[in-house]
Each structure stands twice: as structure tokens, then as C-alpha cells.
C-alpha positions in Angstrom: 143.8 143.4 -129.1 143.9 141.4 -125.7 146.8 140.3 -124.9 148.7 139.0 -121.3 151.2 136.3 -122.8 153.5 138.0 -120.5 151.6 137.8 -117.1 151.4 135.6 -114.6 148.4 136.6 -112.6 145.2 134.4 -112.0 142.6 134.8 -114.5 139.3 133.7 -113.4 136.6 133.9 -116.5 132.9 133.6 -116.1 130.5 131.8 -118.0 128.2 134.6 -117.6 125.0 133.5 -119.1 125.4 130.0 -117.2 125.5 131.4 -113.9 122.4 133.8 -114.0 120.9 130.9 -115.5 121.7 129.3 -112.0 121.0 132.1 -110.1 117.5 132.9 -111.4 116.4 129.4 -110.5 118.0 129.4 -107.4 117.1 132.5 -105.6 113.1 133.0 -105.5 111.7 135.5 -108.2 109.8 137.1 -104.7 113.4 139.1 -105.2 112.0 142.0 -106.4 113.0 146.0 -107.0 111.2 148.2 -104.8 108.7 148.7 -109.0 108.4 145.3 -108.6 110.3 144.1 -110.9 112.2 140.5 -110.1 116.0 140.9 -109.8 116.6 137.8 -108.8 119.1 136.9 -111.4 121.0 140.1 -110.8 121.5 139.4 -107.2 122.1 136.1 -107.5 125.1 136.9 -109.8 126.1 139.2 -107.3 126.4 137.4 -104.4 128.3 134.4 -106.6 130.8 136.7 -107.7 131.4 137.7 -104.2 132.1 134.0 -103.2 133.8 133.4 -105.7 136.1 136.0 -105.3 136.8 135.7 -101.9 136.8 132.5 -102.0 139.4 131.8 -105.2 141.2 134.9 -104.9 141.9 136.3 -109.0 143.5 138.7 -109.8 142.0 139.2 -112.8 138.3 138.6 -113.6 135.7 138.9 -116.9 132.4 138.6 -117.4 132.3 136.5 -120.7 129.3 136.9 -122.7 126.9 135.3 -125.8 127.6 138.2 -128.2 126.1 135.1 -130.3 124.6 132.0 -128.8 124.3 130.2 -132.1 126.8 131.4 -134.4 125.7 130.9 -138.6 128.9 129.4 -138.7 127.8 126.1 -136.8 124.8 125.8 -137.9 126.1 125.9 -141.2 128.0 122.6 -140.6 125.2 121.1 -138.2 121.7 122.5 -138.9 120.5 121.1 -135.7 123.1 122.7 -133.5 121.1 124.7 -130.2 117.5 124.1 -132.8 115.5 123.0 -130.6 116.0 126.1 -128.2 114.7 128.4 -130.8 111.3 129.8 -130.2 108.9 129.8 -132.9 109.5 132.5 -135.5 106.7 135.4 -135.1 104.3 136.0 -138.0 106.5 138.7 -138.8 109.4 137.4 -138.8 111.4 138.1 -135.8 115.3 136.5 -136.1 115.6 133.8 -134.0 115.8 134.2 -130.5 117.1 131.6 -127.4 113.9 130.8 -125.2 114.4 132.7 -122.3 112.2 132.9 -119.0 109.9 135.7 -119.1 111.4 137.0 -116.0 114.8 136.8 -116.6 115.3 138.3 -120.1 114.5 142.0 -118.6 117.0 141.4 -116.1 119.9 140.6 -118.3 120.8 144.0 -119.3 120.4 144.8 -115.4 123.2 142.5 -115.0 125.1 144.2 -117.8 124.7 147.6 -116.5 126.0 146.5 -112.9 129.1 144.9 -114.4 129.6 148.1 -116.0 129.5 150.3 -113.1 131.2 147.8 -110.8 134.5 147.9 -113.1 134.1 144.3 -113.9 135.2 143.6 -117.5 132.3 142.4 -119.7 133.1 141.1 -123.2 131.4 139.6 -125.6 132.3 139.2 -129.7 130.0 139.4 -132.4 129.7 135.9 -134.4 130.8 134.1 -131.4 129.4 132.4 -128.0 130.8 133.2 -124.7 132.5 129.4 -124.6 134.6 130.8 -127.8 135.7 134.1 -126.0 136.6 131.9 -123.0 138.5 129.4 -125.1 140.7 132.9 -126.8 141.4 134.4 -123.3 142.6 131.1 -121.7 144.6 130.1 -124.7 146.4 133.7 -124.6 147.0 134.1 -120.8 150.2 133.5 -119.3 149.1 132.4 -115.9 146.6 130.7 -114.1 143.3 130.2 -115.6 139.8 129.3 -113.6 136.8 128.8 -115.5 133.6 128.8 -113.8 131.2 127.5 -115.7 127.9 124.9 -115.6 128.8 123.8 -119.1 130.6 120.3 -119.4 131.9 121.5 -123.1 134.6 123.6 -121.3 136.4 121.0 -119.7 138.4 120.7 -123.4 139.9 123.5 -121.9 141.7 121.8 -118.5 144.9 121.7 -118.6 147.2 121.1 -115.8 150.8 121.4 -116.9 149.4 125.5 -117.8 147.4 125.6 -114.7 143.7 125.7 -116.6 141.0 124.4 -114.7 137.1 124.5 -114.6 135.1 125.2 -111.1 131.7 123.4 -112.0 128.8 124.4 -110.0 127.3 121.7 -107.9 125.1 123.6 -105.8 124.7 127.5 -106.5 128.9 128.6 -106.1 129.6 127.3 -102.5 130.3 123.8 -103.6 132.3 123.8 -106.8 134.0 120.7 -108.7 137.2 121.3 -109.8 138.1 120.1 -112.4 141.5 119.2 -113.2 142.8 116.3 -115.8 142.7 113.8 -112.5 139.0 114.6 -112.3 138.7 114.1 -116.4 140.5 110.9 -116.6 138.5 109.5 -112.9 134.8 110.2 -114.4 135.5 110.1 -118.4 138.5 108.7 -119.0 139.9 111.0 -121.0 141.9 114.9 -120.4 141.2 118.1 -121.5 142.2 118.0 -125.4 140.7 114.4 -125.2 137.7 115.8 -124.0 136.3 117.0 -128.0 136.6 113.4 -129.0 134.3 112.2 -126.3 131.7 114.9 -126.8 131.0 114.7 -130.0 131.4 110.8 -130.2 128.2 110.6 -127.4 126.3 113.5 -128.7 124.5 116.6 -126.6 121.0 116.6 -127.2 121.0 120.0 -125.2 123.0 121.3 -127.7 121.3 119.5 -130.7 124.4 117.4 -131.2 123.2 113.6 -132.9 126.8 112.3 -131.4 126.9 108.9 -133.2 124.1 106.2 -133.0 124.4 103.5 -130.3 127.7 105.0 -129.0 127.2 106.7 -125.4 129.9 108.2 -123.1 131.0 105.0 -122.3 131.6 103.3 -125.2 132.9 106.5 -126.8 135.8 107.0 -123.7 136.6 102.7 -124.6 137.0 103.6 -128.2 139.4 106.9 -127.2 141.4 104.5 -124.7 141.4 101.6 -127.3 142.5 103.6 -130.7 143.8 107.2 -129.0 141.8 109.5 -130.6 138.7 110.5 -133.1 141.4 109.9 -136.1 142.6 106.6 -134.7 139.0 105.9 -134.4 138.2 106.3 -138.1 141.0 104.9 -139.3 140.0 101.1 -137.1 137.1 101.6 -139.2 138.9 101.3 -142.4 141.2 98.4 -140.8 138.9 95.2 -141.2 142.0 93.8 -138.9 140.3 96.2 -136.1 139.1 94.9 -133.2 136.0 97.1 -133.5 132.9 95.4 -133.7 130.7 95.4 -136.6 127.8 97.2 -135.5 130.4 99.7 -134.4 132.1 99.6 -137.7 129.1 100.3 -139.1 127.5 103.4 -137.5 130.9 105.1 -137.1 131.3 104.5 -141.0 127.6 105.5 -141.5 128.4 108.4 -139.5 131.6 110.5 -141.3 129.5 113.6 -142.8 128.3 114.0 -139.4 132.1 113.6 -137.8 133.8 115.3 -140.7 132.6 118.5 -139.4 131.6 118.1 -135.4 135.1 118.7 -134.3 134.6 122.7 -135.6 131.3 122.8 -133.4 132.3 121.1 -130.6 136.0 122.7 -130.5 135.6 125.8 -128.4 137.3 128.9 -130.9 140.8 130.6 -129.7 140.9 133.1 -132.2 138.1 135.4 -131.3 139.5 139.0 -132.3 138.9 140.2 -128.4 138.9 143.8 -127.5 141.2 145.5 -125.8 139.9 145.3 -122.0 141.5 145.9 -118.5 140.8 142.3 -116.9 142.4 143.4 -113.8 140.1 142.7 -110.3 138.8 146.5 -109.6 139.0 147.8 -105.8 136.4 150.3 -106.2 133.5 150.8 -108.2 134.2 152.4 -111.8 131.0 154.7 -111.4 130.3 155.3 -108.2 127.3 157.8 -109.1 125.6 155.2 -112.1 126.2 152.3 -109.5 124.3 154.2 -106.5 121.5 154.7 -109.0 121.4 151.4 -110.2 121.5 149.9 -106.6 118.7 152.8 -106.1 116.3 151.7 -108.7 116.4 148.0 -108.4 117.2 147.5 -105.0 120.6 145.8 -105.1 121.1 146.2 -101.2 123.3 144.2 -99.4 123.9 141.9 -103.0 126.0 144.5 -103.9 127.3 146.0 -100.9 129.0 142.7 -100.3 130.6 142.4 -103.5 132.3 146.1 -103.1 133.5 145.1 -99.2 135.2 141.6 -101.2 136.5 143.5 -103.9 138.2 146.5 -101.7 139.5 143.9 -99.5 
């Protein structure tokens, strides 16, 4: 099992999914392998590694991965957790599957296959979504974490007294927020562990998450400054003493199944059992020969001769 306790390197983990996502909208699908085929997505990826690389300087890097984008386990406790991403069941009965562009689904095991060859650790855990294996290798390493990631759930993670912060896209990788507690507290008036409280409290429709009726991110970071946290919350609710106000009173009270079991959703995992992986920043290419065949049959040109030149520099 993975485990660094005892280094002090940078870690930089990637949000995998989240960042082809970006990279297939952002680079034109007229990307294409010399079949025809778009590779957009791939070579997008490629050339954001490459910044980011060069640009943050890790010393050791993964490639986190959806092994499970909607684990059983939280739909169990919220039915309507990632539902409305679901396409429509076949007639015969196909499990579900996350609505992917047409375009993009081929390229995904493109991507995996590059990763691969490159050297670049990919790792993904069955039952569990990339955000939980990112949650298990920040909470084990014993240096420096950046997370890159275009999901706003991952800032539960910063935390600056162990040096974990998040670099949030902007625009493609070559403008990146980061995100430190500073940041957290300036836009949302909470940190990093505070950070579960506010999320759940204001609800994710993109993630299916109701969040409590009338009670946006405003009101739910004046409730968290006012009574501490989600427990102090409830327990103002039960306090008729409490200076919250009764239509408050009422939909947080209306709404305890729904907060008696968000905290488990929302609350990336840190005990994924993670394989054990060399994280460490590769120099060359791992297979030279499956790489020049991949680069070959899609037409990863320059995309990937840039991210070898970073990586051996």
C-alpha cells in the first residue's frame, strides 16, 4: 500500500477527468490523428501537464482517476447524488453510464495509454471517485501537496500549516487560482476543513446535492461564522434562545435526514486502499517503443514532444 509519510517532496495530484474535460472544450476537435480520429483531449492534457510541470516544479506527480464516478455508497445515502448526469438506461439494460461527449469517450483510454508509456503514475480505485483517491494521497504525504483540479469540492482539502493547496483553472492551465486558506476565508469565509460545512449547507445541483432550502453560500458561510460549524449549527436550532431566525429554524430542522448523512457524500474519503505506485516525476519515457507507436498512430507530435523535453529537464 502507498505510503510517503516519511518524504518531503512536492506531490502534485491531477484531477484527471477534470482536466480533459477542459482540454476537449478548449482545443478544437479539428485536432485530429492522421485516421481521423479527434485527439483533442489527449493533446490538450499533454500540453497542461507540460505547463504545469514546468511551471510548478513536483517532484512527484499522479494521474488520479474515476475508477467510480458515482460510488453505490453515496447514492445509497442521497439517491440524487450525480442523477441527473446519468444517461437513459438502454432497452437492454446497460449499467449506468456518465454522459460523455461523443468525441471524447474514445479518447479517454488514449489518454490512459499515454500516461502509461510516459511513466506517469495513473491510479484509480474501484468503489471510489478520483476526489476520494486525491483526498488518501494528500492525507498520507509528508510534503507538499498541489492539487490541480476544476472541482470546487477539493478545496476541503487546503491546508496551509501542511502545505496543501488547490491550483484552480481559470483559463486552460496558464492562469491558475491558488488556493490557499487566505483565498478560502477572502471569497467563502470559511478554510479548508470548514469548507464541507459550506457545501453541503448551499447544495451542488451539479452534483445532485438539494443543500438546504433557502440557504445559499451566503447565508450558509453567516451561519458557519455565527455558530462555528454544521454541529453548532444544529444544535441553535434546538436552542429557541438562538439568534437564528425562524424560517431558518425551520428549514434547517425540516432538513436533518438530508444533513444527517451529506457530510459522508460531500467529505472527500482518505482511506482508499491505494496501490502501491512509484509517484516519482519520470525523466524518460517508461516505453519508449509503445510511446513512439502511440505518438505514431494518433499523431501526438509536438504535444508530446514537449512534455518529454519538460520532463528530462
Amino acid at each position: 500500500m502507498w505510503d510517503v509519510t516519511q518524504r518531503t517532496d512536492r506531490l502534485m495530484l491531477l484531477d484527471t477527468a477534470s482536466l480533459y474535460f477542459r482540454a476537449y472544450f478548449g482545443v478544437p476537435d479539428s485536432v485530429k490523428a492522421p485516421d481521423g480520429t479527434p485527439v483533442n483531449a489527449v493533446r490538450g492534457l499533454l500540453e497542461f501537464i507540460t505547463r504545469l510541470v514546468h511551471d510548478h516544479h513536483p517532484d512527484s506527480l499522479v494521474a488520479c482517476m474515476d475508477a467510480d464516478w458515482r460510488p453505490q455508497w453515496r447514492v445509497d445515502l442521497i439517491p440524487s447524488y450525480k442523477a441527473h448526469r446519468v444517461a437513459e438506461l438502454t432497452e437492454s439494460g446497460t449499467p449506468d453510464e456518465e454522459e460523455i461527449p461523443d468525441t471524447l469517450s474514445p479518447q479517454v483510454p488514449i489518454i490512459e495509454d499515454v500516461l502509461d508509456a510516459v511513466g506517469i503514475a495513473r491510479v484509480g480505485v474501484e468503489g471510489y471517485e478520483a476526489d476520494d483517491v486525491i483526498g488518501t494521497f494528500t492525507g498520507r504525504a509528508g510534503g507538499p501537496v498541489d492539487i490541480v483540479t476544476g472541482d470546487r469540492d477539493l478545496f476541503q482539502l487546503v491546508d496551509d500549516k501542511r502545505e496543501r493547496r488547490v491550483l484552480y483553472p481559470l483559463k486552460g492551465v496558464g492562469t491558475l487560482q491558488v488556493t490557499d486558506e487566505d483565498l478560502l476565508r477572502e471569497k467563502y469565509g470559511v478554510d479548508g476543513s470548514g469548507y464541507v460545512d459550506l457545501a453541503l449547507l448551499r447544495g451542488d445541483p451539479s452534483d445532485g446535492l438539494p443543500g438546504v432550502p433557502g440557504i445559499g453560500e451566503k447565508t450558509a458561510a453567516k451561519l458557519l461564522a455565527q455558530f462555528g460549524d454544521l454541529a453548532g449549527i444544529m444544535a441553535a436550532v434546538d436552542d429557541p434562545k438562538s439568534k437564528l431566525t425562524p424560517s431558518q429554524r425551520k428549514r434547517l430542522d425540516e432538513s436533518r435526514p438530508y444533513i444527517a448523512v451529506a457530510p459522508t457524500v460531500v467529505r472527500v474519503a482518505s482511506d482508499v486502499p491505494l496501490p502501491d505506485v512509484d509517484t516519482a516525476l519520470p525523466r524518460e519515457a517508461r516505453d519508449p517503443a509503445t510511446l513512439d507507436e502511440l505518438a505514431q498512430r494518433w499523431g501526438l507530435g509536438g504535444s508530446l514532444q514537449r512534455l518529454l523535453s519538460t520532463l528530462a529537464g
